[in-house]
C-alpha positions as CSV (number, residue, x, y, z in Angstrom):
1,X,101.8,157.2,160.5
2,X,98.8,155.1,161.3
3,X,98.2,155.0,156.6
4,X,101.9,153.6,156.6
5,X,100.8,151.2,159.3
6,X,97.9,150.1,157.6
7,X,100.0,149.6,154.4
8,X,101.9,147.6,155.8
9,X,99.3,145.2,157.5
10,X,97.8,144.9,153.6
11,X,101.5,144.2,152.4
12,X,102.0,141.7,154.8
13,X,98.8,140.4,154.4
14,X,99.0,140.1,150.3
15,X,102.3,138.5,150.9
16,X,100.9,135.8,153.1
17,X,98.1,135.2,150.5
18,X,100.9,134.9,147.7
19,X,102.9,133.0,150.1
20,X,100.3,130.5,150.9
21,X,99.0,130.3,147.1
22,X,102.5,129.3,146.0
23,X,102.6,126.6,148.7
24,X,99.2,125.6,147.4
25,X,100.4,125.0,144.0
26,X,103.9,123.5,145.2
27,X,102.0,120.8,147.1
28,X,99.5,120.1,144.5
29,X,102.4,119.3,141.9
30,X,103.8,117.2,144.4
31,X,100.7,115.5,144.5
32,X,100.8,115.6,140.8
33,X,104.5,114.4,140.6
34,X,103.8,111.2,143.0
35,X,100.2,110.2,141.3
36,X,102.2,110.2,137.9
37,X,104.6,108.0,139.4
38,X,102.5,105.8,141.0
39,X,100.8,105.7,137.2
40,X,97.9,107.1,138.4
41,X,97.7,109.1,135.3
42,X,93.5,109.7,135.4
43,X,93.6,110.9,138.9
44,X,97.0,113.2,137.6
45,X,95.4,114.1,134.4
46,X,92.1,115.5,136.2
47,X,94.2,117.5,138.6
48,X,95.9,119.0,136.3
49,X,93.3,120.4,134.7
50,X,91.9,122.0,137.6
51,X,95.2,123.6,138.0
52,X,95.3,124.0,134.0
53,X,94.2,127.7,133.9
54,X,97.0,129.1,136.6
55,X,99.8,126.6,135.7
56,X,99.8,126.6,132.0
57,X,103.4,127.6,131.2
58,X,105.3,126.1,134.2
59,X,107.3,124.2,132.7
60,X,107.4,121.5,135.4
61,X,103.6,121.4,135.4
62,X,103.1,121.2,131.6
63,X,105.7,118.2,131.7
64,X,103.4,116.2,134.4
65,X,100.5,117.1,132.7
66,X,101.5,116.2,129.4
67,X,102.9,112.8,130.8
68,X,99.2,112.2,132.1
69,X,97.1,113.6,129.5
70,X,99.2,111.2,126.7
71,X,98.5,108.4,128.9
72,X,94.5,108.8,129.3
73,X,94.7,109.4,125.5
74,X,94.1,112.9,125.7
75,X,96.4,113.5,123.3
76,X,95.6,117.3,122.1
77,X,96.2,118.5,125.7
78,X,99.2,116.3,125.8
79,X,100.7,117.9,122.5
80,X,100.2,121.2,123.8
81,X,101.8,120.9,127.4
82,X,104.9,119.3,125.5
83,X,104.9,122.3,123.1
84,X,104.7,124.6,126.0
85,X,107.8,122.9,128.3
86,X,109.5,123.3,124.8
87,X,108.8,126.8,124.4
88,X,110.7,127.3,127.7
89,X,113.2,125.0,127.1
90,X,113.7,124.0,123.3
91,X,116.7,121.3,123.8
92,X,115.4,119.2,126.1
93,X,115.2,115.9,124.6
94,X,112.6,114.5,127.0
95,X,109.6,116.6,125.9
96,X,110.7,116.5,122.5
97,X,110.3,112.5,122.5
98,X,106.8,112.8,124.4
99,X,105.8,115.7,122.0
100,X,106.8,112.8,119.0
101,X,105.4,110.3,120.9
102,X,102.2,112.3,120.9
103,X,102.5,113.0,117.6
104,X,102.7,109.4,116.5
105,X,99.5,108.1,118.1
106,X,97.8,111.3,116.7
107,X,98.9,109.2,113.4
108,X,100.9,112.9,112.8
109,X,103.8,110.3,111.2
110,X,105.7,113.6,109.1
111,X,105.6,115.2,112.4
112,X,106.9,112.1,114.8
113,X,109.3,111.1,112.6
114,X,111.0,114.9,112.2
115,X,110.6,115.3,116.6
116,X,112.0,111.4,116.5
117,X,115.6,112.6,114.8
118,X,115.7,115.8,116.5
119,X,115.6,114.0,119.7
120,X,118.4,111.4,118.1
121,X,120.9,114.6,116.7
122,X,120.2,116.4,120.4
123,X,123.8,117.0,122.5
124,X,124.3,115.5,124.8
125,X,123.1,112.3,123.4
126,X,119.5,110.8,124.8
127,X,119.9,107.9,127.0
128,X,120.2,104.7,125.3
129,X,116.8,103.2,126.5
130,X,115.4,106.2,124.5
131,X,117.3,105.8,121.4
132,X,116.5,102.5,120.9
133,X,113.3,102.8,121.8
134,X,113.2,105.3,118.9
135,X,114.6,103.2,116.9
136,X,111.8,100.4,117.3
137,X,109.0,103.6,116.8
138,X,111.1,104.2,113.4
139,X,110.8,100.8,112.6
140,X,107.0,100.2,113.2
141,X,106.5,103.6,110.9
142,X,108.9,102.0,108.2
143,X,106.5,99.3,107.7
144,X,103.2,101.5,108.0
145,X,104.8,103.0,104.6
146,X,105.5,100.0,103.2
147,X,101.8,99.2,103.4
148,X,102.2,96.9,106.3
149,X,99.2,98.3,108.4
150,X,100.7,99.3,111.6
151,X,98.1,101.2,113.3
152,X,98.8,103.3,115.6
153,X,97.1,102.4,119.5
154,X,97.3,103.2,123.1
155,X,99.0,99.9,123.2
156,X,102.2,101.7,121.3
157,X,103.1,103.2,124.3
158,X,104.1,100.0,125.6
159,X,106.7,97.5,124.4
160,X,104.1,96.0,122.1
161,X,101.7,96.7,118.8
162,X,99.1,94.4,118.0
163,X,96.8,94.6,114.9
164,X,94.7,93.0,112.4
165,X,93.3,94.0,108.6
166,X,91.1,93.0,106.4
167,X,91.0,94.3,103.0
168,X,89.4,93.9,99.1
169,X,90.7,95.0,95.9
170,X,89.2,95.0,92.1
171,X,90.8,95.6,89.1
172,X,91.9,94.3,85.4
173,X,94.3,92.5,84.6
174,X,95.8,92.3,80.6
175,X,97.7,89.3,80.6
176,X,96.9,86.8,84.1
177,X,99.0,83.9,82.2
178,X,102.1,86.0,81.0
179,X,101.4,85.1,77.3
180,X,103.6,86.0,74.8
181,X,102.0,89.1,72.1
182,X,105.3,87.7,69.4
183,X,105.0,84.9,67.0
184,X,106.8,81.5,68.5
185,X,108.0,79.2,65.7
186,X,108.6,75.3,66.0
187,X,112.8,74.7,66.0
188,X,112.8,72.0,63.3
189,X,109.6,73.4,61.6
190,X,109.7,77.1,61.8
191,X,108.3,78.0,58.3
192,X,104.9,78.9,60.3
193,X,104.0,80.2,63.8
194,X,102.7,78.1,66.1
195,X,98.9,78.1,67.0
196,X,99.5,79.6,71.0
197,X,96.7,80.5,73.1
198,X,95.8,84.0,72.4
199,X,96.5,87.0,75.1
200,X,92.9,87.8,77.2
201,X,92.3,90.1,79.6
202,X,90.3,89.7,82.6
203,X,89.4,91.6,85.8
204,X,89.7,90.1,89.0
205,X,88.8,90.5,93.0
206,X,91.2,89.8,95.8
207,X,90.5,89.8,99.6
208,X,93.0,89.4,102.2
209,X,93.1,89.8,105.7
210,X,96.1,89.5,108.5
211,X,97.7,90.1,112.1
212,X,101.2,91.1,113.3
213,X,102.3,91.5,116.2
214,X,105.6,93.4,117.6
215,X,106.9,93.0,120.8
216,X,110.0,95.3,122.1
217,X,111.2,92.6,124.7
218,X,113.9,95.0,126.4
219,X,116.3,97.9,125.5
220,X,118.0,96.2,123.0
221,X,116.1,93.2,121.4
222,X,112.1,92.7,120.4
223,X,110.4,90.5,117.7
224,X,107.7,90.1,115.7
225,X,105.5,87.8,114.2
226,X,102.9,87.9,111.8
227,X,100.2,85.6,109.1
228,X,98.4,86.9,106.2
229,X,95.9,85.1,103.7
230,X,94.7,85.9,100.3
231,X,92.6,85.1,97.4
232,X,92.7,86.5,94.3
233,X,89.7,85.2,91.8
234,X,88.9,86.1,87.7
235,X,85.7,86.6,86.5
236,X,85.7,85.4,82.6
237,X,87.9,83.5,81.1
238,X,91.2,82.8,83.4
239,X,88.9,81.0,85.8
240,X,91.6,78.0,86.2
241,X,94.1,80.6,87.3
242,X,92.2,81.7,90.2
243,X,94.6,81.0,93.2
244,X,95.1,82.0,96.9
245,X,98.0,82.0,99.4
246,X,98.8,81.7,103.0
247,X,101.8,83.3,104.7
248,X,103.7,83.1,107.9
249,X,107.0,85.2,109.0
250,X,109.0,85.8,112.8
251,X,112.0,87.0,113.8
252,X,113.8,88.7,116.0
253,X,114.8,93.0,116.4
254,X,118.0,94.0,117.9
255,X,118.3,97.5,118.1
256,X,120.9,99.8,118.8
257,X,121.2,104.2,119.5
258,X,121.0,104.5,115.4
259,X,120.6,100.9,114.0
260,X,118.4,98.0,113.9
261,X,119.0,94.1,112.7
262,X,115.9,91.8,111.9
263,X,115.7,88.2,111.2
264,X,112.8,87.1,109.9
265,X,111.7,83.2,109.2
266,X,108.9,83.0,106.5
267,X,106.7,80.4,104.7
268,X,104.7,81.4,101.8
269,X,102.3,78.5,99.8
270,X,100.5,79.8,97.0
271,X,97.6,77.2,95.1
272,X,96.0,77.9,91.9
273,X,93.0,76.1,90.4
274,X,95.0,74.5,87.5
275,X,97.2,72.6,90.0
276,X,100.4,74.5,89.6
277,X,101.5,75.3,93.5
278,X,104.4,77.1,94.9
279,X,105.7,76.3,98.3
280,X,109.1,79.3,99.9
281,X,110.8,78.4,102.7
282,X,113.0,81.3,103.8
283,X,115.5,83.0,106.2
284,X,116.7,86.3,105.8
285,X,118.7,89.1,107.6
286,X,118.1,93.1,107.1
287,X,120.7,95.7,108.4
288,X,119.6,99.3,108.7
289,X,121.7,102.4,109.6
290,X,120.8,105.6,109.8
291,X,123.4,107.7,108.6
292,X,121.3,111.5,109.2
293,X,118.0,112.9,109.4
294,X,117.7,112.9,106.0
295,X,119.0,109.6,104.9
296,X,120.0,106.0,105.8
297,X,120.8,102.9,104.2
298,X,120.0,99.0,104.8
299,X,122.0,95.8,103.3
300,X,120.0,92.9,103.1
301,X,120.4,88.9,102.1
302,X,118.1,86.0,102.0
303,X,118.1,82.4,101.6
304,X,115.2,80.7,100.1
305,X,114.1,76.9,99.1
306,X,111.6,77.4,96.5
307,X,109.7,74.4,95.6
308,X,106.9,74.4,92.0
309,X,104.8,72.0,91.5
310,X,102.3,71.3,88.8
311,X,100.1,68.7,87.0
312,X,102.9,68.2,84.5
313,X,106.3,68.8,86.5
314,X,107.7,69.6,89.6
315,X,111.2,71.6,90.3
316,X,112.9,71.9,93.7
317,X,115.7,75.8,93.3
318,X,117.8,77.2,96.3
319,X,117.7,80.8,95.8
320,X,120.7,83.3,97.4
321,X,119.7,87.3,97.2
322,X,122.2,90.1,98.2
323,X,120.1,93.3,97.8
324,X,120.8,97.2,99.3
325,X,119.0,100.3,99.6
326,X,119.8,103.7,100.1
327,X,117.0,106.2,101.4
328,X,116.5,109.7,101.4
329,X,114.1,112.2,102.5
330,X,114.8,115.4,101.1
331,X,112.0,117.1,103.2
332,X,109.4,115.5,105.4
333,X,106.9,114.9,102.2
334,X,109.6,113.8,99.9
335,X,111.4,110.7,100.1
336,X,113.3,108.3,97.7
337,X,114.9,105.0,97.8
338,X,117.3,102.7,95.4
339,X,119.6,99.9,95.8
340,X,121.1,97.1,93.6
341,X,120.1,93.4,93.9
342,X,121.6,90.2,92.6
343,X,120.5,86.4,93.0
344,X,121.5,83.5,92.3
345,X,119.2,80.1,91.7
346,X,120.2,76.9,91.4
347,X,118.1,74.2,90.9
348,X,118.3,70.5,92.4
349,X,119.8,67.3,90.9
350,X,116.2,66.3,89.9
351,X,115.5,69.5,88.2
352,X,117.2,71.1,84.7
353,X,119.7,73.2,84.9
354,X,118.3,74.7,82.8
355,X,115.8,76.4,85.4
356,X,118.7,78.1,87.4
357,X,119.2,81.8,86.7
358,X,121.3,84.8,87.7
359,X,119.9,88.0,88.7
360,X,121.4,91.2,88.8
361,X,119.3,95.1,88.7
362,X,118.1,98.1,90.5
363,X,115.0,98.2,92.4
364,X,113.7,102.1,93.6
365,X,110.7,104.4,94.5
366,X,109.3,107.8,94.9
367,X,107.2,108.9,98.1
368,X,105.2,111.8,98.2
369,X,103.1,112.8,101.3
370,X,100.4,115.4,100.6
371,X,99.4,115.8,103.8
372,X,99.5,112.5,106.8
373,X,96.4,111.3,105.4
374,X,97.0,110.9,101.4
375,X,100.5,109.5,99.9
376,X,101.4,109.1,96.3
377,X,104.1,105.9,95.3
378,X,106.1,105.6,92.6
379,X,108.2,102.4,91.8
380,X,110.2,101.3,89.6
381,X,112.3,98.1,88.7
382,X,114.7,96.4,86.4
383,X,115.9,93.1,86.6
384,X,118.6,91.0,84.2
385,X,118.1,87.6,84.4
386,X,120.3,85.0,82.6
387,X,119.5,81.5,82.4
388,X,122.7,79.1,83.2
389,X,122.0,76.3,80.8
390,X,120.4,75.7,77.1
391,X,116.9,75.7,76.8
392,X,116.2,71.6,75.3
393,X,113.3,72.8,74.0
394,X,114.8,75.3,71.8
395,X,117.7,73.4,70.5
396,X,119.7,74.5,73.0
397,X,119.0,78.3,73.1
398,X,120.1,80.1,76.2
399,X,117.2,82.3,77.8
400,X,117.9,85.7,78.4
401,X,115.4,88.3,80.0
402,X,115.1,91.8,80.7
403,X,112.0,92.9,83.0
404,X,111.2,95.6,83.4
405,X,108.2,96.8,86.2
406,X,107.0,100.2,86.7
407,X,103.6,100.7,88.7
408,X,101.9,104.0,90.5
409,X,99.5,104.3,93.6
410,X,97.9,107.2,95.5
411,X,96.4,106.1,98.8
412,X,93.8,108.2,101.3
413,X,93.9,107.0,104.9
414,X,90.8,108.0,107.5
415,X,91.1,108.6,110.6
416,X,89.0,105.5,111.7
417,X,92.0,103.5,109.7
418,X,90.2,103.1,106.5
419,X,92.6,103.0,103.8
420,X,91.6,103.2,100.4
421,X,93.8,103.1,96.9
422,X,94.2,103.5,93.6
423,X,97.3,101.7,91.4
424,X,98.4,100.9,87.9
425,X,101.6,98.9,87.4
426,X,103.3,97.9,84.4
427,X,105.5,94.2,84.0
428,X,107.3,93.8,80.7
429,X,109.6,90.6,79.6
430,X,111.6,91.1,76.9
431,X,113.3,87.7,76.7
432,X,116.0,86.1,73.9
433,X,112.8,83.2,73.4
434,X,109.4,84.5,71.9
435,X,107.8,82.4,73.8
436,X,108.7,84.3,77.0
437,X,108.2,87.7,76.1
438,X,105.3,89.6,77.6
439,X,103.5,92.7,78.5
440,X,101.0,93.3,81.6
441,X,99.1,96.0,82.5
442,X,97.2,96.0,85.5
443,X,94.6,98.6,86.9
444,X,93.2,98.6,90.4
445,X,91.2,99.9,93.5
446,X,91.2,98.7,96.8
447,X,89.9,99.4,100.5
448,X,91.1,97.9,103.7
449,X,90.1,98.1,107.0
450,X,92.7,98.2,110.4
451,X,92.3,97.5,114.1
C-alpha cells in the first residue's frame, strides 16, 4: 500500500512538472506571438532560439519563428521553420508565401517563383493583398531576367526595391557603320561600282551605370521609376562613331490576383561623335496575364516621337508598335517566349516619305537556368520592313528589308551581385538596295556590379 502511495505522489508530481513546463512554453509563445506583432522581430527571433531545441516542429512556433528569423535576415533559419510548419500542414498558403518569400531574398529565384504559383493555384484562393503582392514579387523577378538588375534586399520585404549598377563591357564589333559587303552601282551610270567606304572592324568598350526604383503604393497599384547612362567608345578606326546615351522611364503598376498593367513614360537621347543624334519620346502600355504555372502571355503597344538629326539632315517619324508575347516554362530551368510585332512609321511633312516604313515579324528566346547562379539566352528575331514611298535616290526604287538578328549569352551571377557575361549576336539586312544590305557580328564580355 504505502509503494502505490508513493507512486502516486511521483505521478502526481511528474504531472505537475509536465503541467507547469507546457504552461512555460504556452506563455513564452505568447510572449513570442505579441513581440512579433509589436515587430519586435530581434527580441522574437532570440527567443525563439532559446526555445529552438524543444519547439522545433510546433507548428505554431516554427511559424513565429520563421516570421522573425526572415525579418532579422536570418534567412536559413527562416527557410527551415517554414519547411517544418509545411511538413505539418502542406496547404497552407501562408507559410508557403513566407517559405517563397525566403527563398527570394536567398536570390533562390527557380525556387520562389515555383512556391509563388503554388501559393496562387492553392484552394481556397489566398487573400487578395497576397496575390497581388505576388504579382508585384513576379514582376520584380521578370525584369531581373530580363537583365534589369533587380537585386534582391531586406528592403523587398517592404512595398519598395531600390538599386543601383554599374557595369563595363569589351568586345569586337565587324561592321559599327552598317556598311554594305555588295557592289552599289550609280542609277544613270551603273557600268562600274561605286568607290564606297570599305567594311572595318573594330573593338570597342562600353560602361554604363543606373538606378530604379519600385514602389508597391497599396494592394492594387505601385510604380516605378528609373535612369541609365552609357558610353560606348572604338579603339581604331570608327573613332567618329563613338557615342553615348542617357535614358529616363516611370510609370505606374496596377496589379490584380493574376494580372499586372504598366505604363511607362520614357526619354532616350543618344549622341555620337560625327553629329548624327537621336532624340525618343515615348508612352507605352504592357498587359500581362498569367494563364498557369507554366505559362502566361502579355500584349503590348507603344507610341513613340522619334526625332534624327545629323550634320547633313534632320527627320522628325511618329512610330505606332502592337507587339505580343506568349511565355512558357516547361520546367523551372526551361523557359521560352514568342510573339508577333508590327509597326508603323510615318514621317512628318518636313521629312520624305520616303523614310516611313511598315513592320511586321516574330521576336522569341530560349532560357536556360543551370542552377540560380548561371543562365544561358538564346534570342532570336525577324523583322519585314517595307518602305512606303520610292527611294529618289534610286530612281524611284522602293526599299525593302529583311533582318534578320540572332545573338547568344551565358551569364554567372555571385553571390555579392557580381554579374559577369559572355555574348555573340548576329544582325543581317538583306535589303531590295545594295546599298543597305549588311552583316554584323559582334563578340563580347562584360561585368557589372549591383547594390
Amino acid at each position: 500500500m504505502k509503494k502505490i502511495n508513493n507512486l502516486k505522489v511521483k505521478q502526481l508530481f511528474l504531472l505537475s512538472v509536465l503541467l507547469f513546463a507546457s504552461y512555460l512554453s504556452y506563455a513564452s509563445l505568447k510572449d513570442m506571438e505579441q513581440l512579433v506583432t509589436e515587430h519586435k522581430f530581434q527580441e522574437a527571433y532570440l527567443l525563439g532560439s532559446n526555445l529552438l531545441a524543444e519547439e522545433a516542429g510546433n507548428p505554431n512556433f516554427d511559424m513565429l519563428y520563421g516570421m522573425a528569423a526572415l525579418r532579422v535576415e536570418q534567412y536559413e533559419q527562416a527557410l527551415f521553420a517554414f519547411e517544418r510548419v509545411l511538413m505539418f500542414n502542406s496547404s497552407a498558403a501562408v507559410p508557403r508565401f513566407e517559405l517563397a518569400r525566403t527563398h527570394y531574398m536567398l536570390d533562390n529565384l527557380k525556387s520562389a517563383r515555383h512556391h509563388f504559383n503554388l501559393v496562387l493555384e492553392s484552394s481556397p484562393q489566398p487573400p487578395l493583398a497576397i496575390q497581388t503582392r505576388i504579382q508585384w514579387y513576379l514582376a520584380t523577378m521578370d525584369a531581373k531576367e530580363a537583365g534589369k538588375a533587380i537585386a534582391a534586399t531586406s528592403s523587398n520585404l517592404s512595398s519598395s526595391v531600390n538599386h543601383f549598377y554599374l557595369g563595363a563591357r569589351f568586345g569586337y564589333d565587324s561592321n559599327p557603320r552598317n556598311m554594305t559587303h555588295l557592289d552599289v552601282f550609280h542609277p544613270l551610270f551603273g557600268l562600274d561600282p561605286l568607290n564606297l567606304p570599305a567594311v572595318d572592324s573594330d573593338t570597342f568598350h562600353e560602361l554604363n551605370l543606373g538606378a530604379n526604383r519600385l514602389q508597391q503604393q497599396s494592394e492594387r497599384w505601385g510604380w516605378f521609376a528609373s535612369g541609365n547612362a552609357s558610353l560606348r567608345g572604338y579603339h581604331n578606326d570608327q573613332k567618329n562613331m563613338d557615342n553615348y546615351s542617357l535614358g529616363l522611364q516611370a510609370g505606374g503598376i496596377l496589379l490584380g490576383s493574376n494580372w499586372r498593367l504598366s505604363v511607362p513614360l520614357q526619354v532616350n537621347k543618344q549622341v555620337r561623335d560625327d553629329k548624327n543624334e537621336v532624340l525618343v519620346l515615348a508612352v507605352a502600355a504592357d498587359f500581362n496575364q498569367r494563364l498557369t504555372n507554366k505559362a502566361n502571355y502579355s500584349f503590348f503597344g507603344q507610341l513613340a516621337d522619334i526625332g534624327n538629326k545629323s550634320s547633313s539632315n534632320e527627320t522628325n517619324i511618329t512610330s505606332y508598335t502592337l507587339g505580343a508575347t506568349f511565355s512558357y516554362r516547361f520546367n523551372e530551368s526551361l523557359r521560352l517566349h514568342a510573339g508577333p510585332l508590327l509597326t508603323t512609321e510615318n514621317p512628318d511633312s518636313k521629312t520624305g516619305d520616303y523614310n516611313g516604313r511598315n513592320l511586321y515579324g516574330i521576336r522569341s528566346g530560349i532560357g536556360y537556368s543551370f542552377n540560380a547562379k548561371q543562365q544561358l539566352e538564346f534570342n532570336f528575331s525577324y523583322l519585314n520592313a517595307k518602305h512606303k514611298a520610292d527611294d529618289p535616290s534610286f530612281l524611284k526604287q522602293r526599299r525593302k528589308d529583311d533582318q534578320l538578328s540572332v545573338g547568344l549569352k551565358f551569364s554567372q551571377r555571385f553571390s555579392n551581385d557580381l554579374l559577369i557575361d559572355l555574348g555573340i549576336q548576329q544582325n543581317n539586312n538583306s535589303s531590295t538596295l545594295n546599298l543597305y544590305s549588311y552583316h554584323r557580328t559582334q563578340l563580347s564580355a562584360g561585368i557589372r556590379k549591383e547594390w
